[in-house]
C-alpha positions as CSV (number, residue, x, y, z in Angstrom):
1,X,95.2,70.6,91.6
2,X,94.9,73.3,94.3
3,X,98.2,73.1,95.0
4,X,99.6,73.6,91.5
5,X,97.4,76.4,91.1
6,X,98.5,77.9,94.0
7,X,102.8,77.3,93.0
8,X,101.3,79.1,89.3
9,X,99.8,81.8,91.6
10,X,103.1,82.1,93.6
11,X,105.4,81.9,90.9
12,X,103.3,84.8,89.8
13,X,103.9,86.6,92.2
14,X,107.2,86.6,92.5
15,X,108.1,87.1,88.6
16,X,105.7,90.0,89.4
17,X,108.2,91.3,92.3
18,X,110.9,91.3,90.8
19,X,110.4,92.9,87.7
20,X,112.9,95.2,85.9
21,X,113.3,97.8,83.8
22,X,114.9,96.5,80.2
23,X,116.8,99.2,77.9
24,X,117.6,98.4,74.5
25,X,121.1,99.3,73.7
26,X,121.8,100.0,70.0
27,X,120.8,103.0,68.1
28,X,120.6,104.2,64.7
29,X,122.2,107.7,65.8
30,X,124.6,109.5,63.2
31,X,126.8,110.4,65.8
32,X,127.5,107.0,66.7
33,X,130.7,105.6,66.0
34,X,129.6,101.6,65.7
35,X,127.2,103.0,63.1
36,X,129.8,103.7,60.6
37,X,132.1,100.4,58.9
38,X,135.0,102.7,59.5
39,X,134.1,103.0,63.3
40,X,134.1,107.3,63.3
41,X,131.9,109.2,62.1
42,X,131.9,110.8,59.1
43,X,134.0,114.0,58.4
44,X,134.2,117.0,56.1
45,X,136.0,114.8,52.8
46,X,134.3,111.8,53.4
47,X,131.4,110.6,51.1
48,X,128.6,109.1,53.0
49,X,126.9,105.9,51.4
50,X,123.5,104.6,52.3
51,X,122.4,101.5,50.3
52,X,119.8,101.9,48.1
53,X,117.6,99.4,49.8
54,X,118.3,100.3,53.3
55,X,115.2,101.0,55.1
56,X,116.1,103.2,58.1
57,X,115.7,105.9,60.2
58,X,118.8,107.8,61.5
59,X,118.4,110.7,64.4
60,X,120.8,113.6,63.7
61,X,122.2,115.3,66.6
62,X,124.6,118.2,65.1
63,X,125.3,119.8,61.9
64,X,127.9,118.1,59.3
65,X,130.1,119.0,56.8
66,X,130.3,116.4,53.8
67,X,132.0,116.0,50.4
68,X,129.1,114.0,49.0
69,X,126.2,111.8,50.7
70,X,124.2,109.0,49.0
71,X,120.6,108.3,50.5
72,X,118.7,105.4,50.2
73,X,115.3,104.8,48.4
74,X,113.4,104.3,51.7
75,X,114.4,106.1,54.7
76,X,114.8,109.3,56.9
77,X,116.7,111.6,58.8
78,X,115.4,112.8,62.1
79,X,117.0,116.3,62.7
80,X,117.4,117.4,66.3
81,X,117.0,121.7,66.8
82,X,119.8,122.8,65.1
83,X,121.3,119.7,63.2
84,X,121.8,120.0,59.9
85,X,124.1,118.8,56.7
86,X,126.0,121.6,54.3
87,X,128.9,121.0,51.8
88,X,132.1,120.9,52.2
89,X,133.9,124.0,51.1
90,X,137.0,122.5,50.8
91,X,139.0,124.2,53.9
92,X,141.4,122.2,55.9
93,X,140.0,120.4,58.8
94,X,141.8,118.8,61.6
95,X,141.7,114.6,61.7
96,X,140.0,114.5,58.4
97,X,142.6,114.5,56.2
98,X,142.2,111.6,53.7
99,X,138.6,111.5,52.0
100,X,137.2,108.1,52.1
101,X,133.9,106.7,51.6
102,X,132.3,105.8,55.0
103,X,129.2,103.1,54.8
104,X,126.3,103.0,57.2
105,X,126.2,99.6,58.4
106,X,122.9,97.3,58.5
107,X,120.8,97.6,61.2
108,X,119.2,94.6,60.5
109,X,121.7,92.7,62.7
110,X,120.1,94.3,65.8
111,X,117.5,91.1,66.3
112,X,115.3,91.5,69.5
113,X,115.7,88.4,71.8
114,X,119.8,88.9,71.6
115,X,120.2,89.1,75.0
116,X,123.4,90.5,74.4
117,X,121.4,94.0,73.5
118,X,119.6,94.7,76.4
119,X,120.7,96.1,80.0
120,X,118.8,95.4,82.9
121,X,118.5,97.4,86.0
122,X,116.2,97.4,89.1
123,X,115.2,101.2,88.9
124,X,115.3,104.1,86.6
125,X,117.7,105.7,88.7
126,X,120.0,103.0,88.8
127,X,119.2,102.3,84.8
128,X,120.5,105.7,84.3
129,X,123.6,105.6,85.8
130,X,125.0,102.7,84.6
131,X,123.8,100.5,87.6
132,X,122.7,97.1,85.4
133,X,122.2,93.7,87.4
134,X,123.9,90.7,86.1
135,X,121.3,88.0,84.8
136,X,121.7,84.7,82.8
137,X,120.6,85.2,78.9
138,X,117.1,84.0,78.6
139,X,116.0,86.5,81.6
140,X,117.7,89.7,80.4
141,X,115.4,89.7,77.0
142,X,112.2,91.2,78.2
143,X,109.3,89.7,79.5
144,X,105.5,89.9,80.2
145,X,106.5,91.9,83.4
146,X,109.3,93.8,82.6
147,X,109.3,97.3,81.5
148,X,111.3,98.0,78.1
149,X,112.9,101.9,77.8
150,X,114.1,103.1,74.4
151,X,116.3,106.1,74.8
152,X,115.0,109.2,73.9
153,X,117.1,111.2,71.7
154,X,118.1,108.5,69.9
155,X,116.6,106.6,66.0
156,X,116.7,102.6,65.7
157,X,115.8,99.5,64.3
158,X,115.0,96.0,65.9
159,X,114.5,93.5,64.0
160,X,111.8,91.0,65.9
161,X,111.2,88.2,63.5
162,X,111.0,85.3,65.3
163,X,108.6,82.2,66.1
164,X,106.3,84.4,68.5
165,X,103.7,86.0,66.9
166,X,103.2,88.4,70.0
167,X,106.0,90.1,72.5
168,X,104.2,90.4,75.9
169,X,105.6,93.1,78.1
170,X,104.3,95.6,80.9
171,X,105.0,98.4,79.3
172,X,107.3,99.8,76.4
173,X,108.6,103.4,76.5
174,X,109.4,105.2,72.8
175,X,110.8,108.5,72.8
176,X,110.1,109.2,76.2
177,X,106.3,108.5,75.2
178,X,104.9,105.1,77.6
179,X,102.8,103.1,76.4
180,X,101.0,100.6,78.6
181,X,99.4,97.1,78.3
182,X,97.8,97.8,81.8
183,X,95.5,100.7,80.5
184,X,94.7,98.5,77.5
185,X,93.9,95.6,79.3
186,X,91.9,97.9,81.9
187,X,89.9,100.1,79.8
188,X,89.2,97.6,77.3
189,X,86.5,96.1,79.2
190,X,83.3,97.4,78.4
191,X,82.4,97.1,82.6
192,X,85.6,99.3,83.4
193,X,86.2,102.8,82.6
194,X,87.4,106.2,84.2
195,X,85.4,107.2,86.7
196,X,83.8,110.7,86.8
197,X,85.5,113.4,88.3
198,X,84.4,116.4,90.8
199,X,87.2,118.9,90.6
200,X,87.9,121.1,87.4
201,X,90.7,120.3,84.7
202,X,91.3,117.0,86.7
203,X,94.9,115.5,85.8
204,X,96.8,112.2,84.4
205,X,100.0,111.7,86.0
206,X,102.3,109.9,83.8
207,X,101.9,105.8,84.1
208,X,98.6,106.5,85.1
209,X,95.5,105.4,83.2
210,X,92.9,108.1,83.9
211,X,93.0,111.2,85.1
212,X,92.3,111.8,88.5
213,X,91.9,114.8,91.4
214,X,94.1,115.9,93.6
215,X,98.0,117.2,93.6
216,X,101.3,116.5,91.8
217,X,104.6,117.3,92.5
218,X,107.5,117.1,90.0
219,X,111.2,117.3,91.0
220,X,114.4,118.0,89.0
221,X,117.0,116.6,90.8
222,X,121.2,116.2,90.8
223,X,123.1,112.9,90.9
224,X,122.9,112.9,94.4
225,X,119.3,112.7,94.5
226,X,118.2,109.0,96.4
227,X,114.2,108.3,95.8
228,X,114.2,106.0,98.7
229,X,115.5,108.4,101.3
230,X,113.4,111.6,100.0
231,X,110.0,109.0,100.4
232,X,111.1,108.1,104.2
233,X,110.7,112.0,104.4
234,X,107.6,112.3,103.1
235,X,106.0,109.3,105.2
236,X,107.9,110.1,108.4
237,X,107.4,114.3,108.2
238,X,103.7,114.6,106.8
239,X,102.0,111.2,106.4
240,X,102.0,110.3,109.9
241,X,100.1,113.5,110.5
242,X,96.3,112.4,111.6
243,X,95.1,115.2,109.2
244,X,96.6,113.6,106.3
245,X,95.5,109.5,107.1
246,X,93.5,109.8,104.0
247,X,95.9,111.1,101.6
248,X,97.5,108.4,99.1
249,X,101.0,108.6,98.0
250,X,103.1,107.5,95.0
251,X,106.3,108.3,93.9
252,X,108.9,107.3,91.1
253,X,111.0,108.3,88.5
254,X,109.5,108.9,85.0
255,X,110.2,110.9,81.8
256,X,108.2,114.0,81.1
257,X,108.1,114.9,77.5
258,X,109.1,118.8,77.1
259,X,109.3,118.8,73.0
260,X,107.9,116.2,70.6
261,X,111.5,113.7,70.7
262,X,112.7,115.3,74.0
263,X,111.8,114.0,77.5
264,X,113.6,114.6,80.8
265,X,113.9,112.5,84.2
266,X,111.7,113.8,87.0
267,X,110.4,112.3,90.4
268,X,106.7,112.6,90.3
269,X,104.6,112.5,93.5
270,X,101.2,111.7,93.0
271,X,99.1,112.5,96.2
272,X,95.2,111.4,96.2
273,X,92.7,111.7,99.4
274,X,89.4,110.3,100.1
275,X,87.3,113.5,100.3
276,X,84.3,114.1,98.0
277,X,82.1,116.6,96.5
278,X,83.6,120.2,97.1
279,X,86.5,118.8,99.3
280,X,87.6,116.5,96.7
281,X,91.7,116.4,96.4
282,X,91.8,119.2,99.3
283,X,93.7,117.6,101.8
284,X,95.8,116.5,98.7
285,X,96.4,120.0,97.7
286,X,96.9,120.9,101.8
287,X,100.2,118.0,101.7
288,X,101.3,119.2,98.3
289,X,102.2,123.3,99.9
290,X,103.4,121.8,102.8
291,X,106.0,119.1,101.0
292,X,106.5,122.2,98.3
293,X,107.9,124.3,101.5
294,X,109.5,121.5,103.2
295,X,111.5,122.0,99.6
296,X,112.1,125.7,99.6
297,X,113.8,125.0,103.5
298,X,115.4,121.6,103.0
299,X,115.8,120.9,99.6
300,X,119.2,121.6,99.0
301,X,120.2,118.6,100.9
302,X,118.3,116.0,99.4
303,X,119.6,117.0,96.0
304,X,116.6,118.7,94.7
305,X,116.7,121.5,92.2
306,X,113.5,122.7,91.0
307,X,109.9,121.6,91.7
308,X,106.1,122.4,90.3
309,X,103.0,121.4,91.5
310,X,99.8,120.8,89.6
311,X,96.6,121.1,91.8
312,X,92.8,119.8,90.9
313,X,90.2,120.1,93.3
314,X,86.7,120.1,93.9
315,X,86.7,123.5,95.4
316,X,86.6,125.1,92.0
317,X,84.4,122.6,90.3
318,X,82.2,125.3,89.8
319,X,84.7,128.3,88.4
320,X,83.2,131.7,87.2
321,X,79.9,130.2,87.4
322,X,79.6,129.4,90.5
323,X,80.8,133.2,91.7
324,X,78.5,135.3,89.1
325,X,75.3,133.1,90.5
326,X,76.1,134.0,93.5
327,X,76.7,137.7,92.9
328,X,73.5,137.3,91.3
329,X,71.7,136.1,94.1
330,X,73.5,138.6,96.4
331,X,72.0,141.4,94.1
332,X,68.5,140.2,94.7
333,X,68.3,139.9,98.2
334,X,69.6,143.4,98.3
335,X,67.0,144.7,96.3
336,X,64.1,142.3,98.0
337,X,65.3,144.3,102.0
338,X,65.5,147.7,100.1
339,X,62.0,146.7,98.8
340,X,61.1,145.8,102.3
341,X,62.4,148.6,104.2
342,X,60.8,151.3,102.1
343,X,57.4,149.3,102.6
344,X,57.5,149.0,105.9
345,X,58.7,152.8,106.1
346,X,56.2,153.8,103.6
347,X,53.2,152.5,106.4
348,X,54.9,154.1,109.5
349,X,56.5,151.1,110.8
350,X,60.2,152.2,110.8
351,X,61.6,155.1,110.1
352,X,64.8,155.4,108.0
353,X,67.5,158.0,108.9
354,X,68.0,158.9,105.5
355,X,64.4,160.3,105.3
356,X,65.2,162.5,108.5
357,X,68.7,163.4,107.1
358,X,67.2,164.8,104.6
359,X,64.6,166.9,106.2
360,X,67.3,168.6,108.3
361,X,69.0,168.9,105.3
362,X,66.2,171.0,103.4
363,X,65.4,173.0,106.7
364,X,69.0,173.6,107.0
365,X,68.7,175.7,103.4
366,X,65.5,177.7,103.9
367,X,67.2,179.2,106.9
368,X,70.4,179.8,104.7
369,X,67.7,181.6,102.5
370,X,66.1,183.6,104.9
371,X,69.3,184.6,106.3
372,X,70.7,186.2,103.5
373,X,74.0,186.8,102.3
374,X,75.1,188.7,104.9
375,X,74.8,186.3,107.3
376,X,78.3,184.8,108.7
377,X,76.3,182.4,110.9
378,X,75.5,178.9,111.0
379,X,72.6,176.3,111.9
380,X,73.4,172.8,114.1
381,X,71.2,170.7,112.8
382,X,71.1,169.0,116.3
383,X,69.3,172.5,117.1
384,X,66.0,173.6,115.9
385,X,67.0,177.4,116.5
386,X,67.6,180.1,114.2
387,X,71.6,181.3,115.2
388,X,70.3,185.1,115.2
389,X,67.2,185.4,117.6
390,X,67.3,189.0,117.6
391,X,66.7,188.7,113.8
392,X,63.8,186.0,114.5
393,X,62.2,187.5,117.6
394,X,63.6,190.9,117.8
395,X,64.8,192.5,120.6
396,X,64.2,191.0,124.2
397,X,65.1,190.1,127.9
398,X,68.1,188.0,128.7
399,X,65.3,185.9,131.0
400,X,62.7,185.6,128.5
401,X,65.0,184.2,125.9
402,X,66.1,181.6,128.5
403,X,62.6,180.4,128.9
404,X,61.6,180.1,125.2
405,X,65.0,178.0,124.8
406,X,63.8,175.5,128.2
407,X,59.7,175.6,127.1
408,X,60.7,173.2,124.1
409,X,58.7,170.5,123.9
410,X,61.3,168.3,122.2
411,X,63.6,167.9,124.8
412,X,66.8,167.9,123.4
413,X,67.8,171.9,123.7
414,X,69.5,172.6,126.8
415,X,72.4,175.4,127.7
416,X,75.7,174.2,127.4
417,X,77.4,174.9,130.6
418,X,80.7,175.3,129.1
419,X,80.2,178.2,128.1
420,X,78.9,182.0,129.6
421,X,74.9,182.1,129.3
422,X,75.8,186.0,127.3
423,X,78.1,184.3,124.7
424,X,75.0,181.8,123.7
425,X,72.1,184.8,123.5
426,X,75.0,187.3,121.7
């Protein structure tokens, strides 16, 4: 028995590994010639018939010019930006010269497990251009572990009847929208959910099941573009780096919706790290700028066109908050030392130079007072001496004014030699 369960396990395994991607092939598109029983589409003097009965949808791409147009009971027209159906007016138009009524044909017929409606391929890339792998019928209808793409851009109609009462696949992809059994499966379970996050407006990469912290990178890219050798860059250029041994990597090709039935190819890189708290997704972020200019120098050559990065981190887990309390709390130990200073001050423990300033300042203007108007001189505050002494003292000896000026007890008047002893008494 341990050996069977181990061949199950294997088996597994290896239907696991080699999984593909599965893209139905019809479409209920106007535009599409097998559509139509006259195998064109419809022009100016044709009449369009829709049975009655017909349940279908049918994506418009472009605007038409009809004679006449029957609808059915039960359908709808999807209309791209732009598309559109008007009259004909009855002018000559080229290849559409005899009127004939052209019939939409049943789309019923398109039955699910027809393998002969499915192409298989072993990547997106290669699924896109035209790159499908050969396989024997009953492997190229989809599976539990394939993943099934439906064009975007296009309207159509499978019919799935058959004995199964379930399809089992890994994923299915509708208009460029995925949806996957995985996150079902994963989140379903009461014991299993997403964890909480410590960065602000965390992010959920597409194909991912929660939302998570750290750094995304999303490429537009030309034909040229090859996933595999623009991933040996990343691993060989930055993930060998010691600073980034913590830093997680994925990378593949996905759809990004840009309008409600639009979606385009990009190459997503998802980068993670192991940090917490406040440094959650910062060594992410750190990789992210350096891969974005790697780009700006080299990406030319691996075929990239554009890029944009989103960033979450725990850095800015706080946001406004976190700066006005601490503006706040900045305010308030400035206003606690001020408090402080003019106690201490206040009980002749230090004194404040603003408090001195000031006193020169208000000696300064009782001398400007008792000078007058007339007077042309000036006071140094550094000095405590009136600038006219004959004014002050009236008239006296060169010598006694000398030894009034050296008798101060403060200290700091002195005669600058610079200058002749009968310039500083004048």
């Amino acid at each position: 028995m341990k050996g069977l369960f181990f061949l199950l396990l294997f088996m597994q395994l290896l239907a696991a590994s080699i999984a593909v991607y599965k893209q139905w092939i019809p479409n209920t598109n106007f535009e599409n010639a097998s559509n139509w029983d006259k195998d064109r589409i419809p022009c100016a003097n044709d009449v369009v018939l829709f049975k009655s009965n017909q349940v279908i949808s049918v994506f418009v791409q472009s605007t038409h010019s009809l004679a006449d147009m029957y609808l059915p009971l039960n359908g709808e027209f999807i209309m791209a930006p732009g598309a559109g159906f008007a009259a004909f007016d009855g002018s000559w138009d080229p290849g559409c010269d005899t009127a004939s009524a052209v019939s939409f044909t049943d789309a019923e017929k398109y039955k699910w497990h027809d393998p002969a409606l499915w192409h298989a391929a072993t990547s997106l890339e290669d699924l896109d251009q035209g790159k499908y792998i050969f396989a024997v019928d009953e492997e190229r209808v989809p599976c539990q572990y394939d993943d099934v793409i439906f064009q975007p851009e296009t309207s159509f109609r499978v019919n799935i009847d058959s004995s199964e009462q379930m399809i089992h696949l890994r994923s299915i992809s509708i208009m460029g929208q995925k949806h996957r059994q995985i996150c079902a499966a994963l989140l379903g379970d009461s014991r299993t959910r997403c964890p909480a996050l410590a960065c602000k407006d965390p992010f959920q990469p597409v194909g991912h099941c929660c939302e998570i912290c750290g750094a995304t990178i999303s490429l537009e890219y030309t034909p040229g573009f090859d996933i595999r050798q623009y991933q040996n860059r990343i691993l060989h250029a930055f993930l060998s780096l010691p600073k980034y041994a913590g830093v997680q990597m994925a990378i593949s090709k996905v759809r990004k919706p840009q309008t409600s039935r639009n979606a385009v190819p990009v190459i997503q890189i998802v980068l993670m790290d192991d940090k917490t708290g406040s440094q959650t997704g910062t060594n992410a972020e750190q990789l992210a700028e350096d891969i974005m200019r790697d780009i700006t120098v080299h990406g030319d050559s691996f075929g990239i066109v554009t890029d944009t990065v989103q960033v979450a981190t725990g850095s800015n887990s706080n946001g406004e908050g976190g700066t006005i309390a601490g503006t706040v709390i900045g305010l308030l130990l400035g206003v606690l030392l001020l408090g402080i200073m003019l106690f201490l001050h206040w009980k002749g423990m230090i004194r404040l130079p603003s408090v001195h300033l000031a006193g020169l300042w208000n000696r300064k203007k009782d001398q400007d007072v008792v000078a007058g108007p007339s007077d042309k001189g000036f006071d140094n505050p550094i000095f405590d001496t009136p600038t006219n002494r004959a004014e002050s003292h009236g008239a006296c000896s060169r010598e006694e004014a000398l030894k009034e000026m050296a008798s101060k007890e403060s200290g700091i008047y002195f005669v600058n030699p610079l200058y002749d002893e009968t310039e500083l008494i004048a």
